[in-house]
C-alpha positions in Angstrom: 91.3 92.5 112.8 92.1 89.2 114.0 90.8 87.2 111.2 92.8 89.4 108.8 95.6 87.7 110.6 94.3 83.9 109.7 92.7 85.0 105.8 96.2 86.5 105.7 98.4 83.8 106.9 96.5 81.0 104.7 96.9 82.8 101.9 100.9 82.1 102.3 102.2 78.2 101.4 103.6 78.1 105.5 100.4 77.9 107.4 97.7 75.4 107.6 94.1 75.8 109.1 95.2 73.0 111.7 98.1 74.9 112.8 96.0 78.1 113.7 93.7 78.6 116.9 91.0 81.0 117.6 89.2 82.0 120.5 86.3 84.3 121.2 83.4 84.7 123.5 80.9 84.0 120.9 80.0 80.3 119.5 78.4 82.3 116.5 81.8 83.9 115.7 83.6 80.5 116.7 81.5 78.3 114.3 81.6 81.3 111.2 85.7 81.1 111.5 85.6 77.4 111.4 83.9 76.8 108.7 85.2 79.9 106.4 89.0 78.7 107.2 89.0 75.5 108.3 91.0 76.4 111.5 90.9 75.2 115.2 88.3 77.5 117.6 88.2 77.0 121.2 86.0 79.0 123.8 88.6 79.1 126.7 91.7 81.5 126.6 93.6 79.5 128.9 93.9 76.3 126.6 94.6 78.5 123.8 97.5 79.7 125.0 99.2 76.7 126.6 98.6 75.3 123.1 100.4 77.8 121.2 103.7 79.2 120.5 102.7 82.4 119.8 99.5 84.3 120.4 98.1 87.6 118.9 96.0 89.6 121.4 93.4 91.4 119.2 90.7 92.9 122.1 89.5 96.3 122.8 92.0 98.0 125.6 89.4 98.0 128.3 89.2 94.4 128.3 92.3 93.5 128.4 92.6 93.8 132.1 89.8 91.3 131.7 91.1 88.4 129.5 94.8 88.7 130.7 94.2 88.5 134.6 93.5 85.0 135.0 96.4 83.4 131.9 99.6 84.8 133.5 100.1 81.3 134.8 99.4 80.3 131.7 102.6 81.8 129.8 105.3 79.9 129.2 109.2 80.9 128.6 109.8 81.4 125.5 106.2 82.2 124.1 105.7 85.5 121.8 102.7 87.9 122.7 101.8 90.0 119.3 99.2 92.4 121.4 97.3 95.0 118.6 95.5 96.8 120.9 95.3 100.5 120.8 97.4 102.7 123.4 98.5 99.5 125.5 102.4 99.8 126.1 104.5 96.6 126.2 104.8 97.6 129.9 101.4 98.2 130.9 101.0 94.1 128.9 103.8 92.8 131.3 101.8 93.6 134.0 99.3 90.7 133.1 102.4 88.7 131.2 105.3 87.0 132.3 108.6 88.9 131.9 110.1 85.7 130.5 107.8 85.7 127.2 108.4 88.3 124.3 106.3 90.9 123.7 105.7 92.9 120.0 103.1 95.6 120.4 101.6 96.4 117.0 99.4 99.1 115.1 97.7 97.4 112.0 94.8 98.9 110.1 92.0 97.2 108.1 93.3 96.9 105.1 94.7 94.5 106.0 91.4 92.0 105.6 92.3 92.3 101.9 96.4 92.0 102.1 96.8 95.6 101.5 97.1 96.9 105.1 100.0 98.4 106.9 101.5 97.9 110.6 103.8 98.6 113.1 106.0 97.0 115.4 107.5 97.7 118.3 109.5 95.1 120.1 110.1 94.5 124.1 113.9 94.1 125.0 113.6 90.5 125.2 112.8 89.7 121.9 114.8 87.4 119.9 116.1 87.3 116.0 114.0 84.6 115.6 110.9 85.9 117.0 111.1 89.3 115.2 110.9 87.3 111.7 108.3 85.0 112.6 106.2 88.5 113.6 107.5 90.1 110.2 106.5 86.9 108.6 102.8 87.1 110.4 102.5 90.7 109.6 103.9 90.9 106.4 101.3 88.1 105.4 98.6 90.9 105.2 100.2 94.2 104.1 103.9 96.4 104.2 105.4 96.7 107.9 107.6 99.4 109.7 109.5 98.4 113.2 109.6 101.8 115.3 110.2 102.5 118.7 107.5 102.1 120.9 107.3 106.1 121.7 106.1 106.4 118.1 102.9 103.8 117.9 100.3 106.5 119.1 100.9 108.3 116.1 101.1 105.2 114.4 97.6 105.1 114.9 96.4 108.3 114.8 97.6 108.2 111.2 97.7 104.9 109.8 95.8 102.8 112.2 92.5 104.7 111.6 93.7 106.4 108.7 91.4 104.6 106.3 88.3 105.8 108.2 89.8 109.3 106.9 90.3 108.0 103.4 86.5 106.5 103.5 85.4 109.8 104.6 86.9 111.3 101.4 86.1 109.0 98.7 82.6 109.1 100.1 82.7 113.3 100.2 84.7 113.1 96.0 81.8 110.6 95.9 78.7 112.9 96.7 80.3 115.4 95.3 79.9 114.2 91.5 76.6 113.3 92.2 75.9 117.0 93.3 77.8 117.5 89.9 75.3 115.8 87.7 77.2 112.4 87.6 75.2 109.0 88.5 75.8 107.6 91.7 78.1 104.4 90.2 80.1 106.2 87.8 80.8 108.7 90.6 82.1 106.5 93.2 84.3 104.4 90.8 86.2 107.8 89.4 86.3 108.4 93.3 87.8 105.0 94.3 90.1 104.8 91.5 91.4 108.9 91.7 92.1 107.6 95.4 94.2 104.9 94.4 95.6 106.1 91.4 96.8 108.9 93.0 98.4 107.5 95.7 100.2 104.5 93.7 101.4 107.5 91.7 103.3 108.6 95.1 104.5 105.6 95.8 105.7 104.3 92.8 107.7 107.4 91.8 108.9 108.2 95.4 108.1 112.0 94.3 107.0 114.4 97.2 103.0 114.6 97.1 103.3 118.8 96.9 105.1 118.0 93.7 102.5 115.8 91.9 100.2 117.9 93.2 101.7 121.3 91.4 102.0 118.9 87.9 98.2 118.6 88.2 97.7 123.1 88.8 97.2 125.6 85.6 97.3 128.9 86.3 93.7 130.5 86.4 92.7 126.5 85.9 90.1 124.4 87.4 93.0 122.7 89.9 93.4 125.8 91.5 90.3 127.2 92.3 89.0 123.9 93.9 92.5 123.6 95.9 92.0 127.4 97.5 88.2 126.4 98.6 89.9 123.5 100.3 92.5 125.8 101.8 90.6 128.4 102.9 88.3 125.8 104.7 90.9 124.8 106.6 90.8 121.2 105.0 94.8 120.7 105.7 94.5 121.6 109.7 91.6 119.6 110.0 93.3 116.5 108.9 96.5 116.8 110.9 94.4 117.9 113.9 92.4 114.8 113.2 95.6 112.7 113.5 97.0 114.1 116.5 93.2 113.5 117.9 93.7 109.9 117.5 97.0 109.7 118.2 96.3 111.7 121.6 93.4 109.5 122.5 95.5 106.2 122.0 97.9 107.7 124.6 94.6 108.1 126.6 93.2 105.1 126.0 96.6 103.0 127.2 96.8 105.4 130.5 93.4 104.5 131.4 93.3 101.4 131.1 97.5 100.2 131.4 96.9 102.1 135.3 94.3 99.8 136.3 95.7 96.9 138.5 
């Protein structure tokens, strides 16, 4: 997710390689991001973030424990934290970060790695006017973004944050599905993909209520109908909010777990 972040933030006229940073475990990953974007890479957490103003966390929740432990002398007043790991509250961060430096905890999804992604923010009291545009700015680089309250970001991610997994799963199912139908394999996954998005830029361009467009699409005793009561009588409509509250239950689990260690 992180180098959505840098593709994203190049692709505006504000950022330069030289003025992004990146650090990582790996000299493999290190060497691929400098020569696809050009940007600084440095193997030790510690200079990279008494070298920059604001810093995106983008690890997996049990390591942040890990990587934050040893850089809380490392902080500086003023500095913004953008943290997009899943489940970890702003307070279970400040027990690794400085109270003085501003934390945004946000919920982006992949999507983003193409500019069409979309986050969430949630900001920590201390935030200031001119850090919450510099994090739309950043955000908005590489997709639409919605500031919530922090009580709100676990089903953030339960629905949007893996949501395209779920979208995946369908194109792939509308996908075999023509195949099973008789149609090749190319032409059926491109009237998949493009079904997908049709339909949904038809939702968001006319702001109409998805049940409606959905009821324009039904005639009696039609096709529309009979394929929409196998879906409902398999329970398709509970098995994707179920799914959701799945997610959204285990990033709750996932920030206990690991925002409890000390």
């Amino acid at each position: 997710m992180a180098e959505a972040f840098i593709s994203g933030l190049l692709k505006t006229d504000e950022y330069l390689p030289a003025s992004l940073r990146a650090s990582d475990t790996k000299e493999e990953r290190l060497a691929y991001l400098r020569e696809k974007y050009g940007i600084i890479t440095v193997s030790d957490n510690e200079e990279l973030v008494e070298t920059s103003d604001v810093v995106i966390l983008a690890v997996k929740p049990q390591n942040v424990r890990e990587v934050l432990l040893h850089l809380k002398d490392k902080f500086t007043k003023g500095q913004l934290v953008i943290s997009i790991v899943a489940g970890f509250s702003i307070d279970s961060l400040y027990q690794y970060i400085p109270k003085s430096v501003s934390v945004i905890r946000a919920m982006p999804n992949t999507p983003c790695l193409i500019r069409k992604g979309v986050s969430a923010l949630a900001f920590s009291a201390n935030i200031t006017e001119e850090q919450k545009n510099l994090a739309l700015n950043i955000m908005g680089s590489v997709g639409a973004v919605h500031i919530l309250p922090e009580k709100l970001m676990n089903a953030v991610t339960g629905l949007s944050g893996s949501g395209p997994a779920y979208i995946f799963l369908v194109i792939e199912a509308l996908c075999d599905a023509g195949v099973r139908a008789g149609l090749p394999r190319e032409i059926s996954l491109d009237l998949a993909v493009q079904t997908v998005m049709g339909a949904a830029a038809m939702v968001n361009s006319t702001k109409t209520h998805p049940a409606i467009l959905k009821d324009k699409v039904i005639t009696p005793a039609g096709t529309t109908i009979a394929a929409l009561h196998v879906l409902e009588r398999a329970g398709v409509r509970v098995a994707f909010m179920d799914a959701i509250m799945a997610a959204a239950e285990r990033s709750q689990e996932l920030g206990s777990e690991e925002g409890g260690k000390k």
